[in-house]
VOKEPA-805931 format. One record per atom (N, C-alpha, C, CB): y negated, z negated, x; atom name. Coordinates in steps of 0.02 Angstrom, whole numbers. Glycine has a CB too. Layout:
N
((Y,Z,X),"CA")
...
This chain:
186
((59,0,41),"N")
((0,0,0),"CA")
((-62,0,43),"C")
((0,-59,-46),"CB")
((-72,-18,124),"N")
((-127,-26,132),"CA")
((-138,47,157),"C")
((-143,-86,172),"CB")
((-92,94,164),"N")
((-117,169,186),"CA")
((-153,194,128),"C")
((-55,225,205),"CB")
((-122,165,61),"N")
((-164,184,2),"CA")
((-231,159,-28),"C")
((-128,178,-42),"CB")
((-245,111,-12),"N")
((-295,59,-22),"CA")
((-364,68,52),"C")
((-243,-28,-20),"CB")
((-320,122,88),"N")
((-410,159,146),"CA")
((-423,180,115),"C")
((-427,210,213),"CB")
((-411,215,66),"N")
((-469,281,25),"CA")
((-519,219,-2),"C")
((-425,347,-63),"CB")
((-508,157,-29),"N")
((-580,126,-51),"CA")
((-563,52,-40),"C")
((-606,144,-138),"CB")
((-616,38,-69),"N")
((-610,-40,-24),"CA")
((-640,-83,-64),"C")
((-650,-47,55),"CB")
((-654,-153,-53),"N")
((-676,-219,-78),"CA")
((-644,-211,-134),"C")
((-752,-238,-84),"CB")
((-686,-245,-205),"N")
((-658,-281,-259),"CA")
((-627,-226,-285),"C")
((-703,-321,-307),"CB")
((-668,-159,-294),"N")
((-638,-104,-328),"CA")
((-583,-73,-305),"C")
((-679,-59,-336),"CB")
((-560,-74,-233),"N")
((-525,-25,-199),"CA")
((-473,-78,-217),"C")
((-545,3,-119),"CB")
((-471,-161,-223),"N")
((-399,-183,-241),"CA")
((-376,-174,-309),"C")
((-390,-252,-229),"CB")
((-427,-167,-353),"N")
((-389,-168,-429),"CA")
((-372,-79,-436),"C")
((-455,-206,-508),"CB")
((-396,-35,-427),"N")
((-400,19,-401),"CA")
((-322,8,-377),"C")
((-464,31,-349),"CB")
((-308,-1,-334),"N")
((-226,-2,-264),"CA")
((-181,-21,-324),"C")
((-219,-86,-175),"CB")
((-208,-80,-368),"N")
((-163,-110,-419),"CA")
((-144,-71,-454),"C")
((-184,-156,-455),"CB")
((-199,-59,-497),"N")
((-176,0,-542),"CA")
((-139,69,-531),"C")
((-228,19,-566),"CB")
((-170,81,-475),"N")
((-118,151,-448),"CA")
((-45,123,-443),"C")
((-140,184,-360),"CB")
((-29,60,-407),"N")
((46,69,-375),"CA")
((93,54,-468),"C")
((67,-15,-289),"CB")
((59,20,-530),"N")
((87,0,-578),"CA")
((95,68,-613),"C")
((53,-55,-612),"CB")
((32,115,-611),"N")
((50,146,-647),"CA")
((102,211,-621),"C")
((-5,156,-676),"CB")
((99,212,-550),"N")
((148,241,-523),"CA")
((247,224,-541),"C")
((123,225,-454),"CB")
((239,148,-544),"N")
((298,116,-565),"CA")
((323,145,-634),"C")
((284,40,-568),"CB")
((266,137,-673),"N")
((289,154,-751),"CA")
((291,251,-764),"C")
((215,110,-815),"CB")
((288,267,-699),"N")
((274,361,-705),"CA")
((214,374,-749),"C")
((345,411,-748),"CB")
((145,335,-748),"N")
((102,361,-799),"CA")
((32,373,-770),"C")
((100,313,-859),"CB")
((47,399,-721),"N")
((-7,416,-645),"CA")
((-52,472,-668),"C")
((41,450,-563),"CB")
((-32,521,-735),"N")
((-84,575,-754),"CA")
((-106,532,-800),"C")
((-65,653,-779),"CB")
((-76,480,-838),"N")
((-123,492,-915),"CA")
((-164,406,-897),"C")
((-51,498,-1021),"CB")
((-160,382,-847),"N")
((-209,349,-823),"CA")
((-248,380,-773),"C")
((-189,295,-802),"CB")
((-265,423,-762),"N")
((-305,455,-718),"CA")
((-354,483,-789),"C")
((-260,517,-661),"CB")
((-323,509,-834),"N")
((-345,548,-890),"CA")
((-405,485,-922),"C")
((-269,574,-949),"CB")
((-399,423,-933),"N")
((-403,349,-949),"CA")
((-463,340,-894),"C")
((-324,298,-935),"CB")
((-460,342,-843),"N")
((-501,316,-803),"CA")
((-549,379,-787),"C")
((-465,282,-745),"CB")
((-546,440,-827),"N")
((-597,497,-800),"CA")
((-624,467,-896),"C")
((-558,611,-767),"CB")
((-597,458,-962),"N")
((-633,444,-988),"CA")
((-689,374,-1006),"C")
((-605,465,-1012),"CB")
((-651,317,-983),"N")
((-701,251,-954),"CA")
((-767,298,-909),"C")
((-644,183,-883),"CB")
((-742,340,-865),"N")
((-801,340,-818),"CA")
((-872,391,-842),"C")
((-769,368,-744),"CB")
((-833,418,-913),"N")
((-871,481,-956),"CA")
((-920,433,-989),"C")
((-817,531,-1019),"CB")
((-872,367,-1036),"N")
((-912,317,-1084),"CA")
((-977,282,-1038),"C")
((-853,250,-1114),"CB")
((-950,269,-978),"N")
((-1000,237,-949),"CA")
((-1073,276,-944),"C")
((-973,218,-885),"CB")
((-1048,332,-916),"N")
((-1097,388,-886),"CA")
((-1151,389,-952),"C")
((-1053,475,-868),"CB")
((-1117,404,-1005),"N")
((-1173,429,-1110),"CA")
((-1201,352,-1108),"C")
((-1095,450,-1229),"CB")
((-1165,307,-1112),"N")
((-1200,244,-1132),"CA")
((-1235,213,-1099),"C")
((-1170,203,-1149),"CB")
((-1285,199,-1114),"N")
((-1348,145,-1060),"CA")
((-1330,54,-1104),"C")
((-1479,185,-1084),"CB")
((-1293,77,-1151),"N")
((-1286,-7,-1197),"CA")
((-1255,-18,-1164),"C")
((-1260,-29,-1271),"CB")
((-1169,26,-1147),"N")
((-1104,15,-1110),"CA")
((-1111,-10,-1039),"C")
((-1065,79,-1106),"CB")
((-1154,34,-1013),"N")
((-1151,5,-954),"CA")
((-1195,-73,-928),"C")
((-1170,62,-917),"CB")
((-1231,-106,-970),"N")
((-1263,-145,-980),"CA")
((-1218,-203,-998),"C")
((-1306,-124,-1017),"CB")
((-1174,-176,-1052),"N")
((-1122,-238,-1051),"CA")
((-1073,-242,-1022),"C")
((-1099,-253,-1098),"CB")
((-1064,-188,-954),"N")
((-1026,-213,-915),"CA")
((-1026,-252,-842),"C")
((-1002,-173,-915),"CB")
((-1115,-241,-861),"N")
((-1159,-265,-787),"CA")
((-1185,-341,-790),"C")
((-1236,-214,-774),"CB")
((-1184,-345,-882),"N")
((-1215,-420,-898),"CA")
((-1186,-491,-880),"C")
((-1218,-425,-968),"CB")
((-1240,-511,-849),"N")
((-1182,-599,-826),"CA")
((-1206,-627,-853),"C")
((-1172,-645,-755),"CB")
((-1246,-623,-907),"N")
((-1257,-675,-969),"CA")
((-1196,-672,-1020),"C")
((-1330,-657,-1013),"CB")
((-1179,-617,-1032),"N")
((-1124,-617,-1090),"CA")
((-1065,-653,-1051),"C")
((-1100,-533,-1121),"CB")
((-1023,-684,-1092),"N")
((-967,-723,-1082),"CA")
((-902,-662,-1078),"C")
((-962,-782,-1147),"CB")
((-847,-699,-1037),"N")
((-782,-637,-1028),"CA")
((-781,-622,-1076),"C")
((-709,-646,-1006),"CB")
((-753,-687,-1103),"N")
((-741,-656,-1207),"CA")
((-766,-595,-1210),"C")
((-793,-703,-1284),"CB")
((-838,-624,-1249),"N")
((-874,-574,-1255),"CA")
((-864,-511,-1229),"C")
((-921,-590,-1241),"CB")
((-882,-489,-1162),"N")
((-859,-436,-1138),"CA")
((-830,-406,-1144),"C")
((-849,-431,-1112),"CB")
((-741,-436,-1137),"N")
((-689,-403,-1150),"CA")
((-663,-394,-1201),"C")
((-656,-417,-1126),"CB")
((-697,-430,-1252),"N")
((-684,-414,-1342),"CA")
((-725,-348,-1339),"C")
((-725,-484,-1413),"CB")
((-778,-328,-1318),"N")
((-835,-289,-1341),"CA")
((-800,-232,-1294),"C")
((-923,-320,-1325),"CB")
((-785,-224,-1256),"N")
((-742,-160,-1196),"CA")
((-688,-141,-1233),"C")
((-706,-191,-1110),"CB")
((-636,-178,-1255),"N")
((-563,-185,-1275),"CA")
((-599,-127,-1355),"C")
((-522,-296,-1289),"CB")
((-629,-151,-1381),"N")
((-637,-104,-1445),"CA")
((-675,-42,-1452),"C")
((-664,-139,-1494),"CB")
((-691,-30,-1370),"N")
((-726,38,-1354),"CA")
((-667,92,-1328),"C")
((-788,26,-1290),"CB")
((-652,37,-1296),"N")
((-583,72,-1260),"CA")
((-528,113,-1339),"C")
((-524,-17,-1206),"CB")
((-506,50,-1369),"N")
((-461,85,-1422),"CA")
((-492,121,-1475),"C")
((-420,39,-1456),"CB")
((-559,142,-1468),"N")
((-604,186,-1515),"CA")
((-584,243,-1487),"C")
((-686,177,-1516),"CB")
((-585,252,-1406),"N")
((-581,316,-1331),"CA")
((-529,344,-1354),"C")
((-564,290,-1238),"CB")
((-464,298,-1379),"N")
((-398,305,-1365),"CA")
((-379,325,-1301),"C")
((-373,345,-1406),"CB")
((-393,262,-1266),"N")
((-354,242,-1191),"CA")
((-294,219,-1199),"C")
((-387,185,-1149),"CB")
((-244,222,-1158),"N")
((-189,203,-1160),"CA")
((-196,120,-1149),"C")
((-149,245,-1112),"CB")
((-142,94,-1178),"N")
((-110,7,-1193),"CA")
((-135,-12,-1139),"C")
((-21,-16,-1198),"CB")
((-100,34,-1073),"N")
((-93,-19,-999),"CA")
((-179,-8,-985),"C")
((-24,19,-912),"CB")
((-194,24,-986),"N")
((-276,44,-956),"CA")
((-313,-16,-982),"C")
((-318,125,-993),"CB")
((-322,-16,-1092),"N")
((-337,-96,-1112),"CA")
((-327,-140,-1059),"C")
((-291,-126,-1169),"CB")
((-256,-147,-1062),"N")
((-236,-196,-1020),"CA")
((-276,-218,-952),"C")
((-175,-177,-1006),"CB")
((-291,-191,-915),"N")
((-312,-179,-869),"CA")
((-381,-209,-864),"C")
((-304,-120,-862),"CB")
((-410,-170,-905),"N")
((-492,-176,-927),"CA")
((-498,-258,-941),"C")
((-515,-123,-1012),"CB")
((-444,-284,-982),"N")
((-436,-347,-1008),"CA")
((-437,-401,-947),"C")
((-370,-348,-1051),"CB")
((-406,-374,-912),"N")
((-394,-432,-857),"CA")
((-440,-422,-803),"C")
((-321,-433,-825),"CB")
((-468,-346,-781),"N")
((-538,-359,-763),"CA")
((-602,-390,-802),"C")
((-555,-304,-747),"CB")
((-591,-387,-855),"N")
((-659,-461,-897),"CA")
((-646,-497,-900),"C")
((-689,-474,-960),"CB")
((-554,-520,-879),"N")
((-556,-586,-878),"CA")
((-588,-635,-803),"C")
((-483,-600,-894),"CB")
((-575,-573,-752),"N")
((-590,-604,-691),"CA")
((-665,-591,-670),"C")
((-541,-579,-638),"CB")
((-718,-581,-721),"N")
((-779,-575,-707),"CA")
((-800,-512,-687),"C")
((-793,-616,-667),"CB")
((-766,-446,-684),"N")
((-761,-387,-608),"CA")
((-788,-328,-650),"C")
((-664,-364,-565),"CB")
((-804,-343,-704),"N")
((-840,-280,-738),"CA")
((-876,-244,-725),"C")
((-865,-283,-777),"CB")
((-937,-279,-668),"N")
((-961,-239,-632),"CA")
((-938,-178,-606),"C")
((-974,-267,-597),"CB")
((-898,-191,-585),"N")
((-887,-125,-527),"CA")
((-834,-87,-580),"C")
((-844,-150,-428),"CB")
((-838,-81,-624),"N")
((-768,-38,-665),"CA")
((-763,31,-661),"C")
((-766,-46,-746),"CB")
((-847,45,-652),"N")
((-853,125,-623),"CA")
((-807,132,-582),"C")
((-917,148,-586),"CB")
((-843,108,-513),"N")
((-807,94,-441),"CA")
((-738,85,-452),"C")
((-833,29,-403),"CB")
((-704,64,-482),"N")
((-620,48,-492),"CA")
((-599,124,-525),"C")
((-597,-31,-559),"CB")
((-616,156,-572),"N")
((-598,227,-597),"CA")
((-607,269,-552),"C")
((-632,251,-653),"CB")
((-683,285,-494),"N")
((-680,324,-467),"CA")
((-622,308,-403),"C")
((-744,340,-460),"CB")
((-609,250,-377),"N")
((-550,229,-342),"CA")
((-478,256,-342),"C")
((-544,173,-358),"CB")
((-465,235,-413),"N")
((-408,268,-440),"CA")
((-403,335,-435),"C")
((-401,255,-502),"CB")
((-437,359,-449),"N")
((-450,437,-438),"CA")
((-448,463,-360),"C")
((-525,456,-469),"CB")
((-467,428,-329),"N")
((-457,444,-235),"CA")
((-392,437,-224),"C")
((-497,386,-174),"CB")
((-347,383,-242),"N")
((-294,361,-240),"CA")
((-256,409,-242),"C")
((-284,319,-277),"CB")
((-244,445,-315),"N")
((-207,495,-340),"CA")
((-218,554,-306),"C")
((-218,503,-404),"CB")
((-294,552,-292),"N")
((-292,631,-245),"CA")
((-235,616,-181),"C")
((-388,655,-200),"CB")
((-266,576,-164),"N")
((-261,582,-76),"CA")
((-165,546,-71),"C")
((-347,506,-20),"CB")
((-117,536,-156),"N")
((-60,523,-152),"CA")
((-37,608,-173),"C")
((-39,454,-199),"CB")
((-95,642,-176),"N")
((-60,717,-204),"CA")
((-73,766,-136),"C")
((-108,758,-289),"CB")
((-125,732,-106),"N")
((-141,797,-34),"CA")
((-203,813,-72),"C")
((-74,883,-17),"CB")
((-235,813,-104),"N")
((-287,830,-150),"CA")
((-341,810,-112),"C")
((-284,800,-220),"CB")
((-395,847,-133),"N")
((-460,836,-106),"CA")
((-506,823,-145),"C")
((-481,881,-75),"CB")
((-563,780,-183),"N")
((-601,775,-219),"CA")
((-665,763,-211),"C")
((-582,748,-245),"CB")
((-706,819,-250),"N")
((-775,833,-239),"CA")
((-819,805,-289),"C")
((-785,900,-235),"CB")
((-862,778,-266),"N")
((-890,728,-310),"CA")
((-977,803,-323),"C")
((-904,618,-252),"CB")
((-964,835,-387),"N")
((-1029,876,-430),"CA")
((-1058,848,-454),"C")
((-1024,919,-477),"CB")
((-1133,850,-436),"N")
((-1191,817,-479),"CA")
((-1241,886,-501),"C")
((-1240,750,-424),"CB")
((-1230,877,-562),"N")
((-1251,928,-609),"CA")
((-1329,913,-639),"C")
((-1194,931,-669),"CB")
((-1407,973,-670),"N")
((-1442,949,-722),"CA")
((-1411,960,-780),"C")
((-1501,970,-724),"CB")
((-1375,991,-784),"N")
((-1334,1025,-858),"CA")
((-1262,1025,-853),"C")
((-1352,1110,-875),"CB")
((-1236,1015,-903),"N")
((-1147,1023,-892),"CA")
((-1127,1099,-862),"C")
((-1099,1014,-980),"CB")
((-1080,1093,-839),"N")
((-1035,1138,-809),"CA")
((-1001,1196,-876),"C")
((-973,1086,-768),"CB")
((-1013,1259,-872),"N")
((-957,1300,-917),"CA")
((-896,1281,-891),"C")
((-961,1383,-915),"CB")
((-832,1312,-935),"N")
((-761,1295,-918),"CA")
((-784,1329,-872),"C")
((-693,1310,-956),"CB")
((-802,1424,-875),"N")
((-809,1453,-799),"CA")
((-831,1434,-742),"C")
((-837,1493,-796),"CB")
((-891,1410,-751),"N")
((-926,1377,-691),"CA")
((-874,1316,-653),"C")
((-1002,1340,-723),"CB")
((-864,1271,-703),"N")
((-804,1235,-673),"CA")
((-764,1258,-632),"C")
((-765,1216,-710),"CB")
((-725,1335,-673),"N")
((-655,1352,-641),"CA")
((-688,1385,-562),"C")
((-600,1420,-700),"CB")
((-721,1431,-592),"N")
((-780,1479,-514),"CA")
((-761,1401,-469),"C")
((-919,1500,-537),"CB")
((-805,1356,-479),"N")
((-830,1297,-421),"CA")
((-765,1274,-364),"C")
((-855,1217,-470),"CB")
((-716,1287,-441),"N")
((-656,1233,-413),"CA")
((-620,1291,-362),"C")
((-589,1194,-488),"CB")
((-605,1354,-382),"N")
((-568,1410,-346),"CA")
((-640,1409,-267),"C")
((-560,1506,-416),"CB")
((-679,1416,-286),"N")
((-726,1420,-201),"CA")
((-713,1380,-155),"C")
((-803,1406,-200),"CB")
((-711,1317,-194),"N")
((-701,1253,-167),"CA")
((-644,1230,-112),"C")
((-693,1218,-221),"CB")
((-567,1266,-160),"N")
((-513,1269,-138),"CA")
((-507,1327,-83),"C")
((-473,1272,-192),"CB")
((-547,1375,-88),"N")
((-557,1423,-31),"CA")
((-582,1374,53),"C")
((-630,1484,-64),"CB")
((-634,1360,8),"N")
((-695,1329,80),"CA")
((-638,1283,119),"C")
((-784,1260,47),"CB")
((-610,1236,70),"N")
((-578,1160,108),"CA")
((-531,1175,113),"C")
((-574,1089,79),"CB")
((-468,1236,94),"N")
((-398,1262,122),"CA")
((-373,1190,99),"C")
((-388,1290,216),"CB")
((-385,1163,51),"N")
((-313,1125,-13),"CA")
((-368,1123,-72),"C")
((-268,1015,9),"CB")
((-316,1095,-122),"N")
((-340,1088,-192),"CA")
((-396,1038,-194),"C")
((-283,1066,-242),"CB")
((-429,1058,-227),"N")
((-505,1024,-254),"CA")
((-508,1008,-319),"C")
((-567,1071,-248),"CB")
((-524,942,-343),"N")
((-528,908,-388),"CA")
((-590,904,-406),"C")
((-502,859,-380),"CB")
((-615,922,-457),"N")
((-674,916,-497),"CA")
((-707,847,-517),"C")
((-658,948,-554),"CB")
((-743,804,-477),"N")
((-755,753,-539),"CA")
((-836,751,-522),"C")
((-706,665,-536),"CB")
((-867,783,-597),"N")
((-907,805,-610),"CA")
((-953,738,-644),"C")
((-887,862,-641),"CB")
((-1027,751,-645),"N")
((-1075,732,-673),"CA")
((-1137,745,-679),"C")
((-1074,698,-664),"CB")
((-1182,715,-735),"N")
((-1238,764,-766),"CA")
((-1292,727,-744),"C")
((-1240,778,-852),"CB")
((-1347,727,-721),"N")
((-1407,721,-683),"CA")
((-1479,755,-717),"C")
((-1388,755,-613),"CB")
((-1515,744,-765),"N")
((-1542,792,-780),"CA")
((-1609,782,-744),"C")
((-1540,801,-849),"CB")
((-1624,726,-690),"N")
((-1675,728,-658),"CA")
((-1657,768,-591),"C")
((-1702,662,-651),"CB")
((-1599,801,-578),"N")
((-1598,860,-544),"CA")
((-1636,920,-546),"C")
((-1552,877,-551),"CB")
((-1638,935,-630),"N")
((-1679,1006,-643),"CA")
((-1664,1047,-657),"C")
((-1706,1032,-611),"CB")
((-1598,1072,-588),"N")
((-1575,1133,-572),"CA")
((-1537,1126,-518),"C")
((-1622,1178,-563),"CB")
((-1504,1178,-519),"N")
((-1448,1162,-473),"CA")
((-1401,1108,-452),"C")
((-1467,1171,-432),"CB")
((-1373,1111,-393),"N")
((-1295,1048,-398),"CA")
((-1319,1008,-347),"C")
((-1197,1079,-374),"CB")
((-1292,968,-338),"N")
((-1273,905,-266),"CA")
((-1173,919,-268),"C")
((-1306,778,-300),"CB")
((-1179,943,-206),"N")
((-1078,941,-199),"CA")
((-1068,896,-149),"C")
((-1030,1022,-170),"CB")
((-1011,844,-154),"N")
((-985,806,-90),"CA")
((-929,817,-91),"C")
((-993,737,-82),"CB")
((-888,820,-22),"N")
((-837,837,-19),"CA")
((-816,792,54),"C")
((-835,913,-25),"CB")
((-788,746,30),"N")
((-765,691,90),"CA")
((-833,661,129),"C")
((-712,733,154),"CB")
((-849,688,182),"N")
((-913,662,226),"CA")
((-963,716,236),"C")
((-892,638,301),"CB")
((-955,776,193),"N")
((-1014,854,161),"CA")
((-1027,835,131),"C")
((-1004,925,134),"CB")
((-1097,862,124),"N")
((-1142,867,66),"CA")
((-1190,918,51),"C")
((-1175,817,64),"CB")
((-1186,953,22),"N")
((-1233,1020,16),"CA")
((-1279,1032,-40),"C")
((-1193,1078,14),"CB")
((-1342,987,-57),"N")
((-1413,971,-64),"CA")
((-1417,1048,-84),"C")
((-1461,937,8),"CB")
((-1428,1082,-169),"N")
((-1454,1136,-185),"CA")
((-1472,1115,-249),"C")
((-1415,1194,-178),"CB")
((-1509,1052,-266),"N")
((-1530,1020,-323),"CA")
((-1606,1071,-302),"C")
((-1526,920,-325),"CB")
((-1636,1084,-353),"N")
((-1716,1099,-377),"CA")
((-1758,1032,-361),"C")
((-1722,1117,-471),"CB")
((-1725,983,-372),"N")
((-1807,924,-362),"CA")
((-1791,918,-288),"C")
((-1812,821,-414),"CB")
((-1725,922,-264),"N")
((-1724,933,-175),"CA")
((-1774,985,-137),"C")
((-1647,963,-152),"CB")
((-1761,1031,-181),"N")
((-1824,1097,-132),"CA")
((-1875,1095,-173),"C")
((-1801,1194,-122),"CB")
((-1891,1047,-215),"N")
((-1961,1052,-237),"CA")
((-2007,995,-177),"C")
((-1965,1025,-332),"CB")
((-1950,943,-167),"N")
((-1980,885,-128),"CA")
((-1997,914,-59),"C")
((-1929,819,-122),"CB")
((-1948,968,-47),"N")
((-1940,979,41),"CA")
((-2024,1046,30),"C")
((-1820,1033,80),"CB")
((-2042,1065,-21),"N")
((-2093,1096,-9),"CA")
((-2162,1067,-28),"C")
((-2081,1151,-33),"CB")
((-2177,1007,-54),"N")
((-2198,947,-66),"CA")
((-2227,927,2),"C")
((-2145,904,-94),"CB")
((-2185,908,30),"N")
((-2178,892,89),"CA")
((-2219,936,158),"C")
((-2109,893,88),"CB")
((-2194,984,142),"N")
((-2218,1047,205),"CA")
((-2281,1084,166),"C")
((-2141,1119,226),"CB")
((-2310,1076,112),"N")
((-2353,1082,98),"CA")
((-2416,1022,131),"C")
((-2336,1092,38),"CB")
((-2386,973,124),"N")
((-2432,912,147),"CA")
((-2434,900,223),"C")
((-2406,844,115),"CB")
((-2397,933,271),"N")
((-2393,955,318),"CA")
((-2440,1018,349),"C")
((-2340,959,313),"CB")
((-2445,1040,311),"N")
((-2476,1133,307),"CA")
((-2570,1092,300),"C")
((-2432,1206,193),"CB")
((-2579,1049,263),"N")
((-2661,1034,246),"CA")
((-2682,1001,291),"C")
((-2681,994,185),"CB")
């Protein structure tokens, strides 16, 4: 487990390790991956959601009563609840992002997989998706995993990471870098 548990680290990278090696046990390694790309969707739309998962005024209860009935609204799987449950019980809600995108490193890097973290102003077409993901898999010579997100103070254009790359073709990026060299130029 600890070759699996380098891809991430501290509080998230252990419940993260957890969850991967259980749900590996029970063979249910896609449809918690599926589970933890939609937690990380709910988080992303909701500014309430993510508020009550950041709040240390609200009580576990609380919390995990108020998560647990978002979750079975999602239709997440039992063990995922589960999961969620016993991270509000141990205070760790914070980082629950951080634990999904974990899980998700996990699974790549237990498949040979590579995953590129897209920051979008607008959603992705299926095409644009598929285009991104086939270039992608060209550029890095293995499979590329999509895990996408929407930015609309981007503007235009993407932010792509890909392990320790990053290739900066956001609009408020070259609006700033000419911002900049304009104020340079006076």
């Amino acid at each position: 487990m600890s070759s699996e548990s380098s891809a991430v680290s501290g509080v998230a990278g252990r419940y993260a390790a957890a969850l991967f090696e259980l749900a590996g046990e029970q063979k249910k390694l896609d449809e918690i991956a599926e589970d933890m790309a939609t937690i990380r969707a709910l988080l992303a739309e909701s500014a309430d959601l993510r508020r009550l998962v950041a709040s240390p005024v609200l009580g576990r209860e609380a919390q995990g009563a108020a998560l647990a009935a978002v979750l079975e609204k999602a239709g997440v799987s039992e063990m995922t609840r589960n999961f969620a449950a016993v991270v509000a019980r141990n205070r760790r809600l914070f980082v629950l992002d951080a634990m999904c995108a974990g899980y998700r490193q996990l699974l790549a890097k237990a498949r040979g997989e590579m995953t590129a973290e897209i920051m979008t102003a607008q959603p992705l077409t299926d095409a644009q998706h598929q285009s991104l993901e086939q270039e992608l898999r060209t550029a890095m010579g293995s499979k590329v995993t999509l895990d996408t997100r929407v930015d609309p103070a981007l503007l235009g254009g993407m932010i792509v990471k890909v392990g320790s790359r990053m290739v900066d073709s956001s609009l408020r990026t070259k609006l700033q870098r000419l911002e900049i060299s304009l104020k340079g130029a006076a």
